[in-house]
C-alpha positions as CSV (number, residue, x, y, z in Angstrom):
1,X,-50.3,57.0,-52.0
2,X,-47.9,54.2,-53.1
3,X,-49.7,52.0,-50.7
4,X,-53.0,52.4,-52.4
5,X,-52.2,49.7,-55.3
6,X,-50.7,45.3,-53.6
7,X,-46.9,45.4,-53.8
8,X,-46.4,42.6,-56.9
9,X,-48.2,45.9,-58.9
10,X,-45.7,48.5,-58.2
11,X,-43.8,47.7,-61.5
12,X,-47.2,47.6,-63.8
13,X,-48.0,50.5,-62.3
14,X,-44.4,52.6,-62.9
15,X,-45.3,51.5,-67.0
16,X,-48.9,52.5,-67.4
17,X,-47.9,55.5,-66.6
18,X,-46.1,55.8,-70.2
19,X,-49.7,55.6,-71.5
20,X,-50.6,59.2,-69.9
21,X,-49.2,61.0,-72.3
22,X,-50.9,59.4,-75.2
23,X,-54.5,57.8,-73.5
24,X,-55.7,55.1,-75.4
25,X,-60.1,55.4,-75.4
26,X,-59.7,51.6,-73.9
27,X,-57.1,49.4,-72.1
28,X,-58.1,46.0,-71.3
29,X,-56.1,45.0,-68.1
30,X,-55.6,40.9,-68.1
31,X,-53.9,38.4,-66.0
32,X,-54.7,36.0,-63.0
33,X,-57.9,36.1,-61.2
34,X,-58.0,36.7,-57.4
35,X,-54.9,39.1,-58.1
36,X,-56.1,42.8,-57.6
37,X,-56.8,43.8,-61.2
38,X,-60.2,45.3,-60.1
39,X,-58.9,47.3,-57.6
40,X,-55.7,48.3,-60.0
41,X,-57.9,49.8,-62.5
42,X,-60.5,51.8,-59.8
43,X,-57.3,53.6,-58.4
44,X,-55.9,54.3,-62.0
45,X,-59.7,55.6,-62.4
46,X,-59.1,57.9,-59.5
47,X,-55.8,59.2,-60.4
48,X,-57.2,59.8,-64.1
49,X,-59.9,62.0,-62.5
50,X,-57.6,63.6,-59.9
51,X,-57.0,67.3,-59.9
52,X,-53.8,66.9,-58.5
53,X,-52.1,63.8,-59.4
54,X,-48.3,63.1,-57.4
55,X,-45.3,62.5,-59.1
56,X,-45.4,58.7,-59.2
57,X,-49.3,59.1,-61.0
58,X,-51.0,58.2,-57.8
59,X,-54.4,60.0,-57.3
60,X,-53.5,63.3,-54.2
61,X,-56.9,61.9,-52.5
62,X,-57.7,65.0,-51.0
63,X,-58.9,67.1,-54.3
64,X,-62.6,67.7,-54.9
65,X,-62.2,65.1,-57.0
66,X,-61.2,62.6,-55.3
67,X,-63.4,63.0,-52.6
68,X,-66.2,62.7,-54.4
69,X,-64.7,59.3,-55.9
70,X,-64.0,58.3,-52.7
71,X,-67.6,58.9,-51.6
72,X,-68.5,56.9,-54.9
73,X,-70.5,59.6,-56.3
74,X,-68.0,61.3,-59.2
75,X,-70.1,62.6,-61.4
76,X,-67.9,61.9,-64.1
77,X,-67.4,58.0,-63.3
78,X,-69.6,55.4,-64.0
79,X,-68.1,51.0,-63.3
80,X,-70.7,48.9,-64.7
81,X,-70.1,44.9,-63.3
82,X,-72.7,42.0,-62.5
83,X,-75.0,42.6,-60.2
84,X,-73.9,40.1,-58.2
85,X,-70.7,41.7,-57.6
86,X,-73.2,45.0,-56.3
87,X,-73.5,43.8,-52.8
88,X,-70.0,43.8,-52.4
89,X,-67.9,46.3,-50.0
90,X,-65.6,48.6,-52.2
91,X,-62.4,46.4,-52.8
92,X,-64.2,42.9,-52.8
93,X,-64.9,41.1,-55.6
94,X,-61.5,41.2,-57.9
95,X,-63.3,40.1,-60.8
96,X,-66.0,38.2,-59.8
97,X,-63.9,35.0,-57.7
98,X,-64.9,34.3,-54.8
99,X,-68.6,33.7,-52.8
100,X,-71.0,37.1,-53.8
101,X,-73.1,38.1,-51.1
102,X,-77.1,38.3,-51.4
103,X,-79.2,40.7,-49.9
104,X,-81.8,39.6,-47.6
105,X,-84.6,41.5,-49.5
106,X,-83.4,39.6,-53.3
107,X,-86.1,37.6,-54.1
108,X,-84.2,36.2,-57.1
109,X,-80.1,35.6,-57.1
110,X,-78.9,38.9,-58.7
111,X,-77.5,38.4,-62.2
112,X,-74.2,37.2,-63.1
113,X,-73.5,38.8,-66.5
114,X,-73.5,42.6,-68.0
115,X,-76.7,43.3,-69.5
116,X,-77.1,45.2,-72.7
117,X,-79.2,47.6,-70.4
118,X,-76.4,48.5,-68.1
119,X,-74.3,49.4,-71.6
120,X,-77.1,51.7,-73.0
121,X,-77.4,53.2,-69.5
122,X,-74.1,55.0,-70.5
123,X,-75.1,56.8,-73.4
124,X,-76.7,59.8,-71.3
125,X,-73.3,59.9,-69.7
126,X,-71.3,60.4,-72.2
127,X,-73.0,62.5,-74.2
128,X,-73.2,65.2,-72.2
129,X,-70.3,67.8,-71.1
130,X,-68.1,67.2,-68.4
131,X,-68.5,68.4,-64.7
132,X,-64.9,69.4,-64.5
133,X,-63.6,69.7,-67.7
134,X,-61.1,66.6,-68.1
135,X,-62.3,63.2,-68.6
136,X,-65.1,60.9,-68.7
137,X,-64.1,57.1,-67.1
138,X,-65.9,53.9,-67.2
139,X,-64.4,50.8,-65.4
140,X,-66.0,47.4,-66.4
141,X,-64.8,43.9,-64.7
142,X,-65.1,41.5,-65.9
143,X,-65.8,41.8,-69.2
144,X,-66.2,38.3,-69.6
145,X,-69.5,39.0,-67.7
146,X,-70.5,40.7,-70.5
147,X,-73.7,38.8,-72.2
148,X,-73.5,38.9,-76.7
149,X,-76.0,41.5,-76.5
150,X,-73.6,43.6,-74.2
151,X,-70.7,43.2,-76.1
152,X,-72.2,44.0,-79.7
153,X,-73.6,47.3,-77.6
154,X,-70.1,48.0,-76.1
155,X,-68.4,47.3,-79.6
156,X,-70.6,50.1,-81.0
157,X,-68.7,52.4,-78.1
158,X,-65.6,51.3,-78.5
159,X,-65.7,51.8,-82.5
160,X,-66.7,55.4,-82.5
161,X,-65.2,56.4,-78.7
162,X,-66.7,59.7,-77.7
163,X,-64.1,62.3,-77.0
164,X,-62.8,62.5,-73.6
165,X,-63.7,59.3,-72.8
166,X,-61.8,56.6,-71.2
167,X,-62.5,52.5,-70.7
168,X,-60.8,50.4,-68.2
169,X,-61.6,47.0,-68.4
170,X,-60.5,44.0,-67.1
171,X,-60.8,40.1,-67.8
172,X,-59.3,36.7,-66.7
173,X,-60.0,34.8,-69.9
174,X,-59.2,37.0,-72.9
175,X,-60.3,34.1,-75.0
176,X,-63.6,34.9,-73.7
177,X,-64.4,37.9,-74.9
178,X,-64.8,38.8,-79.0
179,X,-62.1,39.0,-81.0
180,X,-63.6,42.4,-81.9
181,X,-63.7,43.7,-78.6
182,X,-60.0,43.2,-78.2
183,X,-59.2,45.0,-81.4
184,X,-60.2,47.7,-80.4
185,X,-58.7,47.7,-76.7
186,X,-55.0,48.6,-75.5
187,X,-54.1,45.1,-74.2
188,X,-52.3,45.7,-70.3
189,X,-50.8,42.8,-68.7
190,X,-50.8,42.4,-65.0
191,X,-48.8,40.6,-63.0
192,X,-49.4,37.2,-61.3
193,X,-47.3,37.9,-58.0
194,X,-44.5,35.7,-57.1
195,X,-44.8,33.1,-54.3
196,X,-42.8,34.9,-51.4
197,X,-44.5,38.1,-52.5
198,X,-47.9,36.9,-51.9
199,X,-46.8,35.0,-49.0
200,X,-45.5,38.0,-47.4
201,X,-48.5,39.9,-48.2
202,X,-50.8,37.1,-47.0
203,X,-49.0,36.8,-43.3
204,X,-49.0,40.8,-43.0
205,X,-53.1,40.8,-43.2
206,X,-52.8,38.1,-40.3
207,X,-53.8,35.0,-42.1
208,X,-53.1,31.6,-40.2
209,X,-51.5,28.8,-42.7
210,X,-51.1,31.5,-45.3
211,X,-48.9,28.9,-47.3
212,X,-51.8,26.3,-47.7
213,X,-54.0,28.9,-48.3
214,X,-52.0,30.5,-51.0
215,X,-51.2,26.9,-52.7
216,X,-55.0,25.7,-52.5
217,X,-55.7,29.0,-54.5
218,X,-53.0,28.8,-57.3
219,X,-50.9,31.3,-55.9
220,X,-53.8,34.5,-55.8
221,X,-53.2,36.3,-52.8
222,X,-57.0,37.5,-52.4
223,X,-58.6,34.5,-53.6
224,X,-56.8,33.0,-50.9
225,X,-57.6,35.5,-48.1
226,X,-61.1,35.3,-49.3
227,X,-61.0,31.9,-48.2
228,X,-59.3,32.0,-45.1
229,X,-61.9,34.3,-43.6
230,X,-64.9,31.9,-45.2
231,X,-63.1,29.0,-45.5
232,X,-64.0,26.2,-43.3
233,X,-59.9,24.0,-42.9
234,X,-62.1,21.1,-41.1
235,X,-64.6,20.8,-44.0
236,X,-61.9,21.2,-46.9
237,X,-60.1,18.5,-45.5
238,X,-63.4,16.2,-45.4
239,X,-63.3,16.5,-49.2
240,X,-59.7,16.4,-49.6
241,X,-58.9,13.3,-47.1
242,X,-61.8,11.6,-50.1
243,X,-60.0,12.6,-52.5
244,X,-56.7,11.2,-51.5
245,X,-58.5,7.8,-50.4
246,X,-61.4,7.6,-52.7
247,X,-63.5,4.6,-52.1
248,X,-67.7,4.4,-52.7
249,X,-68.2,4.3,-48.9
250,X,-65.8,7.7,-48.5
251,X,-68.0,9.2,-51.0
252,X,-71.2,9.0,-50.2
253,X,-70.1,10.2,-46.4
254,X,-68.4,12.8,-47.7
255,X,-71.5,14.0,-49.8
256,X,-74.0,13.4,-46.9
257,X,-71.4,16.0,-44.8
258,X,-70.6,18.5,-47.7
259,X,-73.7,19.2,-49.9
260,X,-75.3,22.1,-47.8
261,X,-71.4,24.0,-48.9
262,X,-71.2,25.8,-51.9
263,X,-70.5,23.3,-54.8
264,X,-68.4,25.7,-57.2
265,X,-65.8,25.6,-54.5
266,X,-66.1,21.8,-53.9
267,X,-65.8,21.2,-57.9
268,X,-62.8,23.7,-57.9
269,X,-61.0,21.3,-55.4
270,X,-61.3,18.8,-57.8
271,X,-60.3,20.3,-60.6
272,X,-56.9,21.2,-58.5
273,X,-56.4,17.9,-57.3
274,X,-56.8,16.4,-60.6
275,X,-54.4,18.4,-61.9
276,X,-51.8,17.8,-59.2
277,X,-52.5,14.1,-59.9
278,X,-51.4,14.8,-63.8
279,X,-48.5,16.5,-63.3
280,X,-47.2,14.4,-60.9
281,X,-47.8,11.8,-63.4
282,X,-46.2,14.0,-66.2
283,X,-43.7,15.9,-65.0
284,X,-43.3,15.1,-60.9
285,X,-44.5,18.2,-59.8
286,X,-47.5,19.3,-57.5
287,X,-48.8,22.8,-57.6
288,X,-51.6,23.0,-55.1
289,X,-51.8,20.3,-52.1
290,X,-48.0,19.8,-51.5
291,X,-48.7,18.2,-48.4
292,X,-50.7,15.5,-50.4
293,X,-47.6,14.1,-51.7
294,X,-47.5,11.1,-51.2
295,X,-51.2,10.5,-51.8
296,X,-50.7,12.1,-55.1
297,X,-47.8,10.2,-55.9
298,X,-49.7,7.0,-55.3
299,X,-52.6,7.9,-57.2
300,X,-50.4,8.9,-60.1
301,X,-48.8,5.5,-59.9
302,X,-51.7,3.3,-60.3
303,X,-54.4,5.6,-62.7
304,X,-53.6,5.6,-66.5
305,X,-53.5,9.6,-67.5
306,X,-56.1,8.9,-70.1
307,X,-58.6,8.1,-67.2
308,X,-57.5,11.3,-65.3
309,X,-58.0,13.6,-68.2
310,X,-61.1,12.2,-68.6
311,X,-62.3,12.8,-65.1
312,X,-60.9,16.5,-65.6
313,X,-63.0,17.0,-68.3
314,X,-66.1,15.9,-67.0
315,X,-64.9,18.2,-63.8
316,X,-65.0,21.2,-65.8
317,X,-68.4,20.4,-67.0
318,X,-70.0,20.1,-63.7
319,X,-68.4,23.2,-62.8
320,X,-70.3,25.4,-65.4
321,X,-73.6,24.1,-64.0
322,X,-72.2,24.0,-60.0
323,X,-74.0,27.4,-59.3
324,X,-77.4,25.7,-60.0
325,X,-78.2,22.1,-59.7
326,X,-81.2,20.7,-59.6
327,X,-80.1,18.5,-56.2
328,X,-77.3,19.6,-54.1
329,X,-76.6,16.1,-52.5
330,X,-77.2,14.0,-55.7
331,X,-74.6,16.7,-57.6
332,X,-72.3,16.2,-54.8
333,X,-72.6,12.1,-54.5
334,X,-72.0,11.8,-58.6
335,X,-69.3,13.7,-58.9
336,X,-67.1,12.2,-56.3
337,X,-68.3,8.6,-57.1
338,X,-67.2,9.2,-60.5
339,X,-63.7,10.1,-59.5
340,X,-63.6,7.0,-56.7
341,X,-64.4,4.8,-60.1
342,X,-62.0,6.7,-61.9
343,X,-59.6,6.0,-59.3
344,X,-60.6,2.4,-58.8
């Protein structure tokens, strides 16, 4: 069962298991998005419910237990997330990156957040016994989802833990979540893979120009598979050939051509551009669009920093409201013909 967690969490793996012998009621897994935390913590979930864990703390997967994991039915089990992330196939959506997917029957976009509901929900659970007398698990990602109403009800939990009970959760942004709420968690760092590690891993699953891919995404391996297999290359590099010759007339084509594409991800590529721009400026490096050089390099050249931070700033605004504007196109046509003035 080794093969059932992504190679760069082999080590992570080998030193959770010094937590076995002394469970903590909570551990709050962190690191990287787009990184595998989510499906980390469901196969840690397994193996703490296994009847017949291996050697190396992997789950047997063929116990009574296990099966019904597998068959997402445990009765002692419960993973609470957004329901946007509840359309998803088991192993998608590592902590809520990446497009969700919408059911053709939703009349409304499902929620992003926990609800306070979906935190009460577990009180029948875990007040009653155990089906097979060892533990009670609940997996929650990401707890950043979590709304203030969910997190004062999950702080409740977490300060009187029922017995026999065990929370995984799992978060990006740790400064995101109350300051209570990480009291009273084990904190578990996971690790960001190295580049030839999630390069490797990338080409074995078959992905074409796995490097770009990889660099476009920060260096997250699923992220970047994600967008490989929704990805559209030609349309990226619409946006990106803007961005490396920004000019009023290259904005407004590039807005009549891109607006019907999700904006979060178009806002995104700004952000990463801006920020190749700035440390090119700074420090001479470029993290993300390598083979932008010597766009990058020009643009550092001639745009004072002070302007560039500025346009980063008002990127990550437009990137909280991204998932809902009130005009696609109009969105779309202001935020790159602020950057081509920016850049002018």
């Amino acid at each position: 069962m080794s093969d059932a967690i992504y190679p760069w969490q082999q080590e992570a793996w080998q030193q959770l298991q010094l937590l076995r012998t002394r469970m903590p009621h909570a551990i709050l897994f962190h690191g990287a998005g787009g990184t595998g935390k989510a499906d980390f913590i469901e196969r840690f979930a397994q193996s703490l419910l296994c009847e017949a864990v291996q050697p190396d703390g992997h789950a047997c997967g063929a116990c009574a237990s296990c099966g019904w994991f597998l068959q997402h039915n445990h009765p002692d089990y419960r993973r609470v997330r957004p329901e946007a992330l509840e359309d998803e196939l088991p192993g998608e959506g590592d902590e809520g990156e990446g497009e969700t997917k919408k059911t053709a029957k939703a009349s409304k976009a499902p929620s992003k957040e926990i609800k306070i509901e979906q935190i009460r929900n577990l009180s029948d659970f875990m007040n009653i016994s155990t089906h097979r007398q060892g533990l009670r698990v609940v997996v929650l990602y990401p707890a950043e989802a979590l709304n203030l109403p969910a997190s004062n009800a999950l702080l409740k939990t977490l300060e009187e833990p029922p017995p026999g009970t065990v929370f995984l959760l799992s978060s990006n942004s740790l400064d995101r979540l109350l300051p209570t709420i990480l009291s009273r968690c084990r904190k578990f760092a996971l690790p960001m893979p190295s580049h030839a590690q999630a390069l490797a891993w990338l080409k074995a699953q078959g992905v074409a120009d796995a490097d770009s891919w990889l660099r476009e995404q920060g260096g997250a391996p699923l992220t970047a598979l994600a967008q490989s297999e929704v990805g559209n290359r030609d349309e990226l590099e619409v946006l990106l050939q803007m961005l490396a010759r920004p000019s009023v007339e290259a904005a407004l084509r590039a807005a009549e051509k891109l607006h019907k594409l999700p904006l979060s991800g178009q806002v995104s590529c700004l952000q990463r551009w801006l920020y190749d721009v700035i440390s090119y400026k700074l420090a001479g490096n470029i993290r993300y669009y390598p083979r932008y050089q010597k766009e990058l390099a020009q643009l550092a050249g001639k745009v004072h920093v002070s302007r560039l931070l500025a346009a980063l700033k008002r990127a990550n605004e437009r990137r909280a409201i991204a998932d809902h504007p009130l005009s696609p196109k109009l969105f779309l046509e202001d935020m790159l013909l602020d950057y081509a003035a920016c850049c002018a």
